[in-house]
N, CA, C and O atoms as a MOPAC input file, in Angstrom:
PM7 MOZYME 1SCF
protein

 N     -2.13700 1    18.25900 1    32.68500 1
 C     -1.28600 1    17.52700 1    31.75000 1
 C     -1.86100 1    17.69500 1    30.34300 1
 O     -2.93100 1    17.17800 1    30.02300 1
 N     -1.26400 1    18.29200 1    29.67600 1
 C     -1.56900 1    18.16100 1    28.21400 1
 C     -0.30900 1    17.10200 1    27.38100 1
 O      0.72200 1    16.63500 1    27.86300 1
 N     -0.86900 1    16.96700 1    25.98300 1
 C     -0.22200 1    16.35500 1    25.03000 1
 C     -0.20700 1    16.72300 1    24.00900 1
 O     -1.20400 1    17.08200 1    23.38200 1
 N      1.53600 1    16.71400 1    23.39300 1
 C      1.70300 1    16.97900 1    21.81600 1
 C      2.21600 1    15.96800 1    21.07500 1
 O      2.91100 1    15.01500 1    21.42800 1
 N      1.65600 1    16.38000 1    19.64100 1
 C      2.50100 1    15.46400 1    18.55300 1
 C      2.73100 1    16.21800 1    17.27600 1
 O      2.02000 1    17.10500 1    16.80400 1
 N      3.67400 1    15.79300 1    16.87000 1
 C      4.70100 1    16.02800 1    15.85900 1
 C      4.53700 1    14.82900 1    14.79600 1
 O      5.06200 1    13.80700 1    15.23800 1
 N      4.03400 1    14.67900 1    13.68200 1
 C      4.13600 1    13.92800 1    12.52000 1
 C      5.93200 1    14.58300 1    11.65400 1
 O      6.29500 1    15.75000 1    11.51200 1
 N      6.63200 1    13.36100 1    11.26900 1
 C      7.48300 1    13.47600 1    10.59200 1
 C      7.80900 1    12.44800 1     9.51700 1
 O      7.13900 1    11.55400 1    10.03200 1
 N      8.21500 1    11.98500 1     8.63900 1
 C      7.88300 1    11.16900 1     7.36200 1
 C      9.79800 1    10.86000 1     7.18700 1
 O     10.75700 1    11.63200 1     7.19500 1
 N      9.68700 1     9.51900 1     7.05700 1
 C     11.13600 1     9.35900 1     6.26900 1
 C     10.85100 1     7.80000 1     5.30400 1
 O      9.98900 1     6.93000 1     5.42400 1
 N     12.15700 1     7.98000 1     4.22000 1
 C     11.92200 1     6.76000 1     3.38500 1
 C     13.54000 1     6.15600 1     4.07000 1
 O     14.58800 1     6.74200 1     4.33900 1
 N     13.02000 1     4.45500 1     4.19000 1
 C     14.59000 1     3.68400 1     4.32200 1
 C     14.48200 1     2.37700 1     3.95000 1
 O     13.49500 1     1.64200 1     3.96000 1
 N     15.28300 1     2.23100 1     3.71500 1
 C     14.85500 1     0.55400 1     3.29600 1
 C     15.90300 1    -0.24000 1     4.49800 1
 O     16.89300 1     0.29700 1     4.99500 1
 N     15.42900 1    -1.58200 1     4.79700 1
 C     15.81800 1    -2.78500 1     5.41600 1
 C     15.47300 1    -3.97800 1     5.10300 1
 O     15.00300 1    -4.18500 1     3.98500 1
 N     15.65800 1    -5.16900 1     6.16000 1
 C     15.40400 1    -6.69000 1     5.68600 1
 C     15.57300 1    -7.09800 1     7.20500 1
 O     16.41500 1    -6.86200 1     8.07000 1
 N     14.27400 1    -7.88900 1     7.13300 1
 C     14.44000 1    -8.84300 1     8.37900 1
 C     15.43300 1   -10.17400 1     8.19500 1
 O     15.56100 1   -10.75500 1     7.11800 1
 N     15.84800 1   -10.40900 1     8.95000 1
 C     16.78900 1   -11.79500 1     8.51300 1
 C     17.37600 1   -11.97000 1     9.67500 1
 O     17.42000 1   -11.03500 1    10.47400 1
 N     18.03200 1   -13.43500 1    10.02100 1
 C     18.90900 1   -13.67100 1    11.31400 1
 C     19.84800 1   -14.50800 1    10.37700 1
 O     19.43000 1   -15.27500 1     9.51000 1
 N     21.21700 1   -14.25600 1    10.66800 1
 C     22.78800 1   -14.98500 1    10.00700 1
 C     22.45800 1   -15.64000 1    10.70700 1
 O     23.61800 1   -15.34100 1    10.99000 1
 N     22.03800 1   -16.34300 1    11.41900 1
 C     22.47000 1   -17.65900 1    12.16000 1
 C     21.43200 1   -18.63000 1    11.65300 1
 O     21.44900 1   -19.79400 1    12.05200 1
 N     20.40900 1   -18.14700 1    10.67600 1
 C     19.29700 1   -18.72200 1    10.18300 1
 C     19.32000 1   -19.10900 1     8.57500 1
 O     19.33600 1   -18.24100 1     7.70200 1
 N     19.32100 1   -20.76700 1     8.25600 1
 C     18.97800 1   -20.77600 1     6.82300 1
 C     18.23300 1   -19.88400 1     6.01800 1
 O     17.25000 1   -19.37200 1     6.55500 1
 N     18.55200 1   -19.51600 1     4.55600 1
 C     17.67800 1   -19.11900 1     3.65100 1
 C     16.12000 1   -19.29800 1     3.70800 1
 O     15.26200 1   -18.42400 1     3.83400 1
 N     15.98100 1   -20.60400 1     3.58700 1
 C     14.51000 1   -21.30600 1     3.85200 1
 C     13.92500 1   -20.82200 1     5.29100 1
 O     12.76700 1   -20.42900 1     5.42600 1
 N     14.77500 1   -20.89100 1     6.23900 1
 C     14.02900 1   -20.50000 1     7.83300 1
 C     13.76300 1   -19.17000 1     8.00400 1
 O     12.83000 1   -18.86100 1     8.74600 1
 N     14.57500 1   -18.10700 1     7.31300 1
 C     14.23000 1   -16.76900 1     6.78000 1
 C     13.30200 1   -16.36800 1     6.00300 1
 O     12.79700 1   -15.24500 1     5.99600 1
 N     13.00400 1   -17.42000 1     5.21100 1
 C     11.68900 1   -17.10400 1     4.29100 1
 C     10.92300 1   -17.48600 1     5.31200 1
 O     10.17200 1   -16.64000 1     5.79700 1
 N     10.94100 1   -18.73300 1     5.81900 1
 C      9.51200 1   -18.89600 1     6.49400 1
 C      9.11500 1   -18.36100 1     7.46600 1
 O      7.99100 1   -18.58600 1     7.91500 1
 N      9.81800 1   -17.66900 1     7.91400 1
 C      9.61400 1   -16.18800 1     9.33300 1
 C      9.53200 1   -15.22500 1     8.66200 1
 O      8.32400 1   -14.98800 1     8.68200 1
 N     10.04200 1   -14.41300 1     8.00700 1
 C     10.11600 1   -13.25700 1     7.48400 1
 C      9.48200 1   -12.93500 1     6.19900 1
 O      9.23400 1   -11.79700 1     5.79900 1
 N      9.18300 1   -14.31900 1     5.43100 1
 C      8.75300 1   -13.73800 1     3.83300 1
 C      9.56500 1   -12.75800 1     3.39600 1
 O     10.72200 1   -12.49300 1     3.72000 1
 N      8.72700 1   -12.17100 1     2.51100 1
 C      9.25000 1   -11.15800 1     1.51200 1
 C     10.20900 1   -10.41800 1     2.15400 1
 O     11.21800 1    -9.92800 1     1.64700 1
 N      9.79400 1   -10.35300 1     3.45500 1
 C     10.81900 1    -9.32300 1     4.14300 1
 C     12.44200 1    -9.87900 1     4.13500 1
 O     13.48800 1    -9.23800 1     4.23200 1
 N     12.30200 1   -10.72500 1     4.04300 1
 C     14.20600 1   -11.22800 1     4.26500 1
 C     14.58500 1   -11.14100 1     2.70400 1
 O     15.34500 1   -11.99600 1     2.24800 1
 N     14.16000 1   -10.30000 1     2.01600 1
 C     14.41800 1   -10.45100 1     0.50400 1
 C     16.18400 1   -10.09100 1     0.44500 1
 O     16.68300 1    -9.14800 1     1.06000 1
 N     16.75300 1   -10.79600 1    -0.19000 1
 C     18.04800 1   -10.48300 1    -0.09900 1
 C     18.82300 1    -9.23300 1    -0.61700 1
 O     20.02700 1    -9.13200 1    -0.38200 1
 N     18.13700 1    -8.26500 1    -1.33100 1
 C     18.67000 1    -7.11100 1    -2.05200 1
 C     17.47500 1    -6.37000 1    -1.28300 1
 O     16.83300 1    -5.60600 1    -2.00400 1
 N     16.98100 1    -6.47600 1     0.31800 1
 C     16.44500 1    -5.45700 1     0.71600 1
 C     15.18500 1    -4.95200 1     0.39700 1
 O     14.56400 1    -5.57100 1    -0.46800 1
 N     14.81200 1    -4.24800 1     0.75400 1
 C     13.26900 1    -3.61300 1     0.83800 1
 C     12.84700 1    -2.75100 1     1.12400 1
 O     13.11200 1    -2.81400 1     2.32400 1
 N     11.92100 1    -1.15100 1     0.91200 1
 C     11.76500 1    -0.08400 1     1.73800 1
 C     10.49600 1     0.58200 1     1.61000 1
 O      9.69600 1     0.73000 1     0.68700 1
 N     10.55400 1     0.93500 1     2.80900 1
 C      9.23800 1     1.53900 1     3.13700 1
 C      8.88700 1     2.99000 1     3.38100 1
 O      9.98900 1     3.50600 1     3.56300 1
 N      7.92100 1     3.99200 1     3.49200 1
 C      7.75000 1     5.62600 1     3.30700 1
 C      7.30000 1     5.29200 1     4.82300 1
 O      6.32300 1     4.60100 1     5.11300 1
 N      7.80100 1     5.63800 1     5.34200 1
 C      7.77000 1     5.73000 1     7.10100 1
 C      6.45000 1     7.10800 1     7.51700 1
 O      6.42400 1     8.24800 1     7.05200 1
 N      5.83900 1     6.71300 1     8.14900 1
 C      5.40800 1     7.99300 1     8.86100 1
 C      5.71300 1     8.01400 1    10.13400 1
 O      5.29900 1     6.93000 1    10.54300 1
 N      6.46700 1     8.92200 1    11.54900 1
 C      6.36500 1     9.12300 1    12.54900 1
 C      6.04200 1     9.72800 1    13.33600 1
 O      6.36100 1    10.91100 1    13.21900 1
 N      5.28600 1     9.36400 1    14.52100 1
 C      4.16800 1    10.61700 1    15.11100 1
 C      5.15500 1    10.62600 1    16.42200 1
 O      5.92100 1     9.66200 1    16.44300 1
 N      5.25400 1    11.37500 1    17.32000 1
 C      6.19400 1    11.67800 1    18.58600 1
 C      5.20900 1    12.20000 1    19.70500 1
 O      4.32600 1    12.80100 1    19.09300 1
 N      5.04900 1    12.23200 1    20.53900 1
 C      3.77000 1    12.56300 1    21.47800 1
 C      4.78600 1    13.07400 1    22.81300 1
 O      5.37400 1    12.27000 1    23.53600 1
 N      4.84500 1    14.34700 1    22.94600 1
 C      5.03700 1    14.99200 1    24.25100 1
 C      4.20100 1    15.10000 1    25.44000 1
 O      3.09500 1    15.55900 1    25.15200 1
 N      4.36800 1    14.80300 1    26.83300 1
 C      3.45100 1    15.41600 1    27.63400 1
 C      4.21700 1    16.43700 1    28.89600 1
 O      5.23800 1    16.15500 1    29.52400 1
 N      3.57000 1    17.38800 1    28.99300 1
 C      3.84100 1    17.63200 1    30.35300 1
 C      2.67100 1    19.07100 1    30.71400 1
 O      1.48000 1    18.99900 1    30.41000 1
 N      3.22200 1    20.18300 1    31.32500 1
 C      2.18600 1    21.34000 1    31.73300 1
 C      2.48600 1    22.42200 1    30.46000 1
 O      3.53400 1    22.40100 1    29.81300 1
 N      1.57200 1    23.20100 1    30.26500 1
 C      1.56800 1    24.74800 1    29.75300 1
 C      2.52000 1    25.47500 1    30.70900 1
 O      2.58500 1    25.40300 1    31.93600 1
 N      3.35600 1    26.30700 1    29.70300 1
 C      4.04500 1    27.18900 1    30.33500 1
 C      3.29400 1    28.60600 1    30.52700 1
 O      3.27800 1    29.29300 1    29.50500 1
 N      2.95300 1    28.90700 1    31.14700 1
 C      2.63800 1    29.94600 1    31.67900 1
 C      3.17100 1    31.53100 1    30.76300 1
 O      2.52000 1    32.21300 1    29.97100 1
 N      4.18500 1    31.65600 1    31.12800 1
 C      5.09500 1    32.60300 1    30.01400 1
 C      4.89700 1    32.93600 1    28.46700 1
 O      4.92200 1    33.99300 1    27.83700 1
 N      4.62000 1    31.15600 1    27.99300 1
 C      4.53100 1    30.77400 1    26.41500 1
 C      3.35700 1    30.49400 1    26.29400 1
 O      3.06600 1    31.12800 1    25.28100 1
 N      2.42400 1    29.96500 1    26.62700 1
 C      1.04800 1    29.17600 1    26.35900 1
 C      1.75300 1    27.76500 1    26.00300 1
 O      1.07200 1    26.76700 1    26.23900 1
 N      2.78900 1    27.61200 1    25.56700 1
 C      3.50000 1    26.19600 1    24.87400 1
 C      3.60400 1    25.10100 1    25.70100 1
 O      4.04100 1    25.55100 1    26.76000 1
 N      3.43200 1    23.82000 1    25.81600 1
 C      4.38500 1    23.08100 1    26.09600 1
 C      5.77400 1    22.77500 1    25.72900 1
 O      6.71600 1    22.61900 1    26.50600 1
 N      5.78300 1    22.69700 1    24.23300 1
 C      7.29600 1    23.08700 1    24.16500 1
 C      7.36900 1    23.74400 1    22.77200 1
 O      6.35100 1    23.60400 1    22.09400 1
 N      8.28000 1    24.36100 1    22.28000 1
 C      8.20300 1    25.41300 1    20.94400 1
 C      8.26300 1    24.06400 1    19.95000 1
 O      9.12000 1    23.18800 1    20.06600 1
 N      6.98800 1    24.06200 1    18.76000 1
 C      7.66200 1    23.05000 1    18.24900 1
 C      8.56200 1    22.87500 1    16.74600 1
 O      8.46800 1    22.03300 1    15.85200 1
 N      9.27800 1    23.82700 1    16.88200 1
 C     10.12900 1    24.37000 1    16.18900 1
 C     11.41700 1    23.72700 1    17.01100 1
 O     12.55400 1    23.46100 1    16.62000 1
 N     11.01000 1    23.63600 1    17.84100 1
 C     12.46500 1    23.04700 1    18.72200 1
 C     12.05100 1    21.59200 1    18.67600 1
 O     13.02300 1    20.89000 1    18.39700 1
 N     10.70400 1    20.75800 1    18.89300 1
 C     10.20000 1    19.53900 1    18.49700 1
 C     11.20500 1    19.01200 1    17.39500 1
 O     12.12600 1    18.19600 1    17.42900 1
 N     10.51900 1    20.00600 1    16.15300 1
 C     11.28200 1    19.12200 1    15.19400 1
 C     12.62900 1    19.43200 1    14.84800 1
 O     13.09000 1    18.77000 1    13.91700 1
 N     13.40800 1    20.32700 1    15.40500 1
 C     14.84500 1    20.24700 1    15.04300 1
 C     15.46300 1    19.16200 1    15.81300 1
 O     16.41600 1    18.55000 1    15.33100 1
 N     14.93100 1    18.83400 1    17.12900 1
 C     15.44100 1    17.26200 1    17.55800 1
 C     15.09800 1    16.18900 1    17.01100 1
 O     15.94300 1    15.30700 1    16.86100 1
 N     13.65900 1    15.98900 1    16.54500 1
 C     13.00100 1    15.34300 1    15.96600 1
 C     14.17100 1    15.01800 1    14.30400 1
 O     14.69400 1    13.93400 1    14.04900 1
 N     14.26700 1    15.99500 1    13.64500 1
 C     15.30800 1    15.66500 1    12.58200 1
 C     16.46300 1    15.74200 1    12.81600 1
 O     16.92900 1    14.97900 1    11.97000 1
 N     17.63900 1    16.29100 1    13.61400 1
 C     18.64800 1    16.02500 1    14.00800 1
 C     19.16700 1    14.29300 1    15.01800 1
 O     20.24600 1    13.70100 1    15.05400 1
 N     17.95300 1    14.01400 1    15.62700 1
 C     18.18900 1    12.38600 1    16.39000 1
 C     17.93300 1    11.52700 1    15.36400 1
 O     18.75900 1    10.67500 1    15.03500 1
 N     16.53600 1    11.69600 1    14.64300 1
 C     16.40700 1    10.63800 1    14.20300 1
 C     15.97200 1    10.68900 1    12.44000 1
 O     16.63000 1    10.04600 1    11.62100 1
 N     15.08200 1    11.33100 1    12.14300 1
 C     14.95000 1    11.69700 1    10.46600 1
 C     16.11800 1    11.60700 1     9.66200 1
 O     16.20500 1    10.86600 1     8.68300 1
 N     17.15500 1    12.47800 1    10.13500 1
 C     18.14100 1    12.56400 1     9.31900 1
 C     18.98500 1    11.37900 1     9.40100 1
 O     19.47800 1    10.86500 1     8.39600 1
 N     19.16200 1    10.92900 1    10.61100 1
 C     19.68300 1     9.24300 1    10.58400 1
 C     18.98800 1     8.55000 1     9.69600 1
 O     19.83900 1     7.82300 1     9.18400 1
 N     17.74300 1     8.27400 1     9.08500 1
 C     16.93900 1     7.19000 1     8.67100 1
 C     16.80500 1     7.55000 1     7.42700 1
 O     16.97500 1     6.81300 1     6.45600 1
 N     16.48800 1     8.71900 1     7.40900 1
 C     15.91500 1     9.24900 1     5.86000 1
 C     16.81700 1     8.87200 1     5.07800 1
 O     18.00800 1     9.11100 1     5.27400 1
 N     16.15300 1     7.93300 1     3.62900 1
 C     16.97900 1     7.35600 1     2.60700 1
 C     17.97500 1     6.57700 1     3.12100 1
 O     18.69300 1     7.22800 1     2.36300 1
 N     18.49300 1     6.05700 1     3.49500 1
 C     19.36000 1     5.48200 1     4.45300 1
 C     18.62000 1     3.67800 1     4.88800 1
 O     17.46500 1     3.33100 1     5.13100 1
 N     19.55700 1     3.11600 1     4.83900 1
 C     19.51400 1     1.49500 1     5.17400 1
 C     19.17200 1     0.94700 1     6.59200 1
 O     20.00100 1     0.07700 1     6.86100 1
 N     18.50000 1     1.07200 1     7.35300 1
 C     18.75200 1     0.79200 1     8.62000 1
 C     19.11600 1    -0.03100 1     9.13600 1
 O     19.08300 1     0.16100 1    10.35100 1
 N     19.65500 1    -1.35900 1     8.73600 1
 C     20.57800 1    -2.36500 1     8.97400 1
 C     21.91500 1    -1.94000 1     9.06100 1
 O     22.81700 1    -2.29000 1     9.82200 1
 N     21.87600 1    -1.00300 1     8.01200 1
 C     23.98300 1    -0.79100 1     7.52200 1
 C     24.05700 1     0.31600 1     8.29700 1
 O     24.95200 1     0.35400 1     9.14100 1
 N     23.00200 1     1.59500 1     8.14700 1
 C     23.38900 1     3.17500 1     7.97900 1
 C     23.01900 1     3.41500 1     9.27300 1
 O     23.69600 1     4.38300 1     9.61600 1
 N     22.45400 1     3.13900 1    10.01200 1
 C     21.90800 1     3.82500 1    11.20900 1
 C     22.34200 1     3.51800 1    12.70700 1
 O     21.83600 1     2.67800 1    13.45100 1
 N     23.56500 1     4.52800 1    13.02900 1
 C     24.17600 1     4.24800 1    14.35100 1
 C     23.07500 1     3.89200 1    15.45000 1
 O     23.56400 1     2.79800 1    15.73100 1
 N     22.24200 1     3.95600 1    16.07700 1
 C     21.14800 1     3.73800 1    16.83200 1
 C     20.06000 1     2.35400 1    16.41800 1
 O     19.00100 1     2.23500 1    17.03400 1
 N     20.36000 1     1.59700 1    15.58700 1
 C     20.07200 1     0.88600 1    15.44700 1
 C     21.03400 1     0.09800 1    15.07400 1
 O     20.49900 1    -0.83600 1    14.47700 1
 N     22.41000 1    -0.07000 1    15.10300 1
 C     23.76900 1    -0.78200 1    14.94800 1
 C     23.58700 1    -2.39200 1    16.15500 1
 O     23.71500 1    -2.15700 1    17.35700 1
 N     23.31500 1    -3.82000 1    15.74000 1
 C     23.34100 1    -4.84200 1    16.58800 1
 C     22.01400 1    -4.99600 1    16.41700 1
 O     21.85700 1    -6.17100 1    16.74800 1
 N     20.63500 1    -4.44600 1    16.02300 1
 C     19.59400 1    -4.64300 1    16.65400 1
 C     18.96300 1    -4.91100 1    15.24500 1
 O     19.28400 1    -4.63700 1    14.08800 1
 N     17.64300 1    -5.74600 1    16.01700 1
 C     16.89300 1    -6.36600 1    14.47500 1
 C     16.02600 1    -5.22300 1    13.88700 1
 O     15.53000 1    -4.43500 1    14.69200 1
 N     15.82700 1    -5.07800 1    12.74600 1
 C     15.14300 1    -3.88000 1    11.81200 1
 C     13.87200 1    -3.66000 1    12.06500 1
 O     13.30500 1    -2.65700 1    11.63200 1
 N     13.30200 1    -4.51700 1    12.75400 1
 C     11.42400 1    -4.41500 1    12.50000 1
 C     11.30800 1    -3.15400 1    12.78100 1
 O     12.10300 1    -2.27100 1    13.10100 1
 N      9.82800 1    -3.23000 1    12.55500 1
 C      9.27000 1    -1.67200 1    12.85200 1
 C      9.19500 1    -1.40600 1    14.26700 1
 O      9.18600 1    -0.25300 1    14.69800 1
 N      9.12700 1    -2.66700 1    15.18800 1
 C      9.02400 1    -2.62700 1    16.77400 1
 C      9.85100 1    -2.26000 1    17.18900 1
 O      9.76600 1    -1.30000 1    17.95500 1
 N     11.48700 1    -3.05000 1    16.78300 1
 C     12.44100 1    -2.27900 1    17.46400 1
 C     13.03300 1    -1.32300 1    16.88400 1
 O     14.09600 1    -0.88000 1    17.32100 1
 N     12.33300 1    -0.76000 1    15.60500 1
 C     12.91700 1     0.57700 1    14.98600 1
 C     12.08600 1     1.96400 1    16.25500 1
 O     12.58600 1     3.04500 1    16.56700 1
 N     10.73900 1     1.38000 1    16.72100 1
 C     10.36500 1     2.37300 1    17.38800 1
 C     10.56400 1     2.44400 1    18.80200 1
 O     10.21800 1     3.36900 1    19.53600 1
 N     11.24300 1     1.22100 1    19.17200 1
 C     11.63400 1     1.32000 1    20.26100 1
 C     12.88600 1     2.29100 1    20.74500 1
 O     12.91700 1     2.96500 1    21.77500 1
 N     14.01800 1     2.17000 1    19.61700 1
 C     14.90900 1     2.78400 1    19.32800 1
 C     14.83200 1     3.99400 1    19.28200 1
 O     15.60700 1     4.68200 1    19.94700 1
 N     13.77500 1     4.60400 1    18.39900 1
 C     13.80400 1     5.99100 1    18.04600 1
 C     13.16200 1     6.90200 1    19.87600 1
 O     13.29900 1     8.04700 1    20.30700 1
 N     12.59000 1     5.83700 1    20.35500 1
 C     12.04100 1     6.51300 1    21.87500 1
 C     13.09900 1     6.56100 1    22.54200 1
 O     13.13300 1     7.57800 1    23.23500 1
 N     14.44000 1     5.57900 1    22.69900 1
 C     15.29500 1     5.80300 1    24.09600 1
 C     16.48200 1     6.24800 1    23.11100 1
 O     17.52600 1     5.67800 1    23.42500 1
 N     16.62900 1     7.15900 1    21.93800 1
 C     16.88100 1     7.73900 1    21.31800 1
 C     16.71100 1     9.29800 1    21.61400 1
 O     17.59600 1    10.14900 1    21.70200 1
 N     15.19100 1     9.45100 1    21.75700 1
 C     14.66900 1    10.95700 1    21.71300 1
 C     14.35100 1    11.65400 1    23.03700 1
 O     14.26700 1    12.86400 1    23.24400 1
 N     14.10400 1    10.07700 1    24.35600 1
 C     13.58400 1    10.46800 1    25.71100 1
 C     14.66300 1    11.36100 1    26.58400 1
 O     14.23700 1    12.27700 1    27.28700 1
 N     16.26000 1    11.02600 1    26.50900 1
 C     16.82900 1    12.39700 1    26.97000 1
 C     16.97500 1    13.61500 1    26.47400 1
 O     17.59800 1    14.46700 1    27.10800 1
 N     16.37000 1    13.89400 1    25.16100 1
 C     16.84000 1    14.95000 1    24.82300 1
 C     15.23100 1    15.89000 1    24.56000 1
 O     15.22300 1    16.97500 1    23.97900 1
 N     14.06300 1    15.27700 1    25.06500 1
 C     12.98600 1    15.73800 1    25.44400 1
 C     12.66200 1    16.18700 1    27.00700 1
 O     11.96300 1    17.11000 1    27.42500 1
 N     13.53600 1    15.05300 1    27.80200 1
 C     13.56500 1    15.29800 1    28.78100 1
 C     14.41200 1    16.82500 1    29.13800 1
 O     13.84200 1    17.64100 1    29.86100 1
 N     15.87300 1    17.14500 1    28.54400 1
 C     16.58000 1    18.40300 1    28.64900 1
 C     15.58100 1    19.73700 1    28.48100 1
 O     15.73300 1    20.76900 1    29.13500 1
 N     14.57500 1    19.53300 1    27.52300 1
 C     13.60600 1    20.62200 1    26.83800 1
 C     12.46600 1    20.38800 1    28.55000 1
 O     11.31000 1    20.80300 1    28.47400 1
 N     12.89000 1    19.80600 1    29.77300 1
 C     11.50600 1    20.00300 1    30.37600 1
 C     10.21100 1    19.33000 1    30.25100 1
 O      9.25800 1    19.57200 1    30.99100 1
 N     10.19900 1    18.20100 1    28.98300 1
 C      8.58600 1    17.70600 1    29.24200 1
 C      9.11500 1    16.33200 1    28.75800 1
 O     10.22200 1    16.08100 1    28.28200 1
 N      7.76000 1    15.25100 1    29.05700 1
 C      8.00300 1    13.69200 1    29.04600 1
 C      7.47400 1    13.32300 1    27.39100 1
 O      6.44700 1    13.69000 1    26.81900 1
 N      8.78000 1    12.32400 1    26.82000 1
 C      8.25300 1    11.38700 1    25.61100 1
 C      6.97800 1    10.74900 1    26.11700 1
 O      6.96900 1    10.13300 1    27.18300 1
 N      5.92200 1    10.88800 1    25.38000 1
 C      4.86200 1     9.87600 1    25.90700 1
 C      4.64200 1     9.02100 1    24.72800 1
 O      3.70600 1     8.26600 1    24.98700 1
 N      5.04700 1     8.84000 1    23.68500 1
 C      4.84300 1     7.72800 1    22.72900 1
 C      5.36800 1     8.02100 1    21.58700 1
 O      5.26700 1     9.15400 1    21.11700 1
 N      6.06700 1     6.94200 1    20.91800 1
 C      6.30800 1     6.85500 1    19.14600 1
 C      5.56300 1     6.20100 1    18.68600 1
 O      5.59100 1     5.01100 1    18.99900 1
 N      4.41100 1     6.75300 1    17.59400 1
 C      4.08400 1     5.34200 1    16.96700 1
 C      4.63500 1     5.87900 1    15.60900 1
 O      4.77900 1     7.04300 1    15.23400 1
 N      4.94300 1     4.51200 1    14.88200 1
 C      5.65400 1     4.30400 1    13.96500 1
 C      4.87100 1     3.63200 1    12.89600 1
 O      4.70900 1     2.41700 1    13.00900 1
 N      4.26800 1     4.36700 1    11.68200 1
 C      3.66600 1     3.41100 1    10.80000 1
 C      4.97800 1     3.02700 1     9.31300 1
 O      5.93400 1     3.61900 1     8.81300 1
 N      4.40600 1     1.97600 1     9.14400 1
 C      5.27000 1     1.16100 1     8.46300 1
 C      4.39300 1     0.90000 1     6.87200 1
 O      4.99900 1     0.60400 1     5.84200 1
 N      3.00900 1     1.06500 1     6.94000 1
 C      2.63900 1     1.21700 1     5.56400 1
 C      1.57400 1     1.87100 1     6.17100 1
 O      1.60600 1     2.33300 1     7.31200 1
 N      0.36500 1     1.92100 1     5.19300 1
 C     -0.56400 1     2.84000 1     5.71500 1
 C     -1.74500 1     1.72500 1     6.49100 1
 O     -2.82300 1     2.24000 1     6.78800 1
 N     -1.59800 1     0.58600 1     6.73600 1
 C     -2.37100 1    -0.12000 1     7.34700 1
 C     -1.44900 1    -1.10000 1     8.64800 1
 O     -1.96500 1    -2.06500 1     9.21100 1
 N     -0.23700 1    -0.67600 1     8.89700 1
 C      0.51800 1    -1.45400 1     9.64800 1
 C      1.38600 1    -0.31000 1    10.41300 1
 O      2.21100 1     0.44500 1     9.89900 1
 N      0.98600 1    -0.37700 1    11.77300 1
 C      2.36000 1     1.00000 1    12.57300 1
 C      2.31300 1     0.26400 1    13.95300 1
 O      1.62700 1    -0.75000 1    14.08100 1
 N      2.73500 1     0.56000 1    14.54600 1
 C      3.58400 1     0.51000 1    16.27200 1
 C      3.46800 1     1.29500 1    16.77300 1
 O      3.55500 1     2.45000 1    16.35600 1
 N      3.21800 1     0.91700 1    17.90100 1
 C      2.82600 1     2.40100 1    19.02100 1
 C      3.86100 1     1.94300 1    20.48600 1
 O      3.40600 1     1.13800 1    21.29800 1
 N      4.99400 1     2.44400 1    20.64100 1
 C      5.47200 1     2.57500 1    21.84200 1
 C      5.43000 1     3.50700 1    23.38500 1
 O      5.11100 1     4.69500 1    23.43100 1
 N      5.72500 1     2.88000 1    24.28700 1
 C      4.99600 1     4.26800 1    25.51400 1
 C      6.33900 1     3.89100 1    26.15300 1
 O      6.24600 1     4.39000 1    27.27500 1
 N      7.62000 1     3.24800 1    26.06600 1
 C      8.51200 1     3.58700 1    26.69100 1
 C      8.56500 1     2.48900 1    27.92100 1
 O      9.43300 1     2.57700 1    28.78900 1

C-alpha cells in the first residue's frame, strides 16, 4: 500500500450563521465569523490517495489525472466563489471548514474510486495555523 497527495490552493469567502438564530446568538457562537457581509479565506487542500503501484506505470495514479479531477470536482467550484451561495455541493449545508471537507471527500471518493485507487484523506487548512483532516 502506498500513498499520494496532491496540494491544491483556492480563495472563497463564507459566514457561519444559523437563520433560525438571533444576531446576538450568532455572534456568540460564531464571532467574527457570522460577520454579515461575509468573510474569506486562501484555502490550502491536500487530497491523499492510497492503493498499489502499477506495475506497467510505476504510478499509483497519473497525477495529471489527480489534478484534473481535483480542479474539475472541486477547485473550480470554490475558487473565488461564495460557498454558502455558489457552491452546488455544499447547497443546505453549514460552511465550516469541517463540513467544507467533509464535502469535498464524498465529492471526490467516486470519482477516485473510477481511476482504481482509495480517497484516504482531505485535510483542509483554513489559515495557516487552523485545517481539518478527514478519513471518510
Amino acid at each position: 500500500m502506498i500513498y499520494i497527495t496532491r496540494r491544491e490552493r483556492f480563495c472563497a469567502a463564507h459566514k457561519l450563521f444559523r437563520e433560525d438564530w438571533s444576531t446576538a446568538q450568532n455572534e456568540a457562537v460564531f464571532g467574527k465569523c457570522s460577520n454579515p457581509n461575509w468573510h474569506g479565506h486562501n484555502y490550502e487542500l491536500f487530497v491523499t490517495v492510497k492503493g498499489e503501484v502499477n506495475p506497467e506505470t510505476g504510478f499509483l495514479i497519473d497525477l495529471k489525472k489527480m489534478k484534473q479531477i481535483m480542479l474539475r470536482e472541486v477547485i473550480d467550484k470554490l475558487d473565488h466563489k461564495n460557498v454558502n451561495l455558489d457552491v452546488d455541493f455544499m447547497a443546505g449545508k453549514r460552511a465550516s471548514t469541517e463540513v467544507i471537507a467533509i464535502a469535498i471527500f464524498d465529492v471526490l471518493r467516486p470519482c477516485f474510486e473510477q481511476e482504481g485507487v482509495t480517497l484516504h484523506a482531505v485535510k483542509l487548512y483554513e489559515t495557516e495555523n487552523n485545517f481539518v483532516e478527514y478519513f471518510g
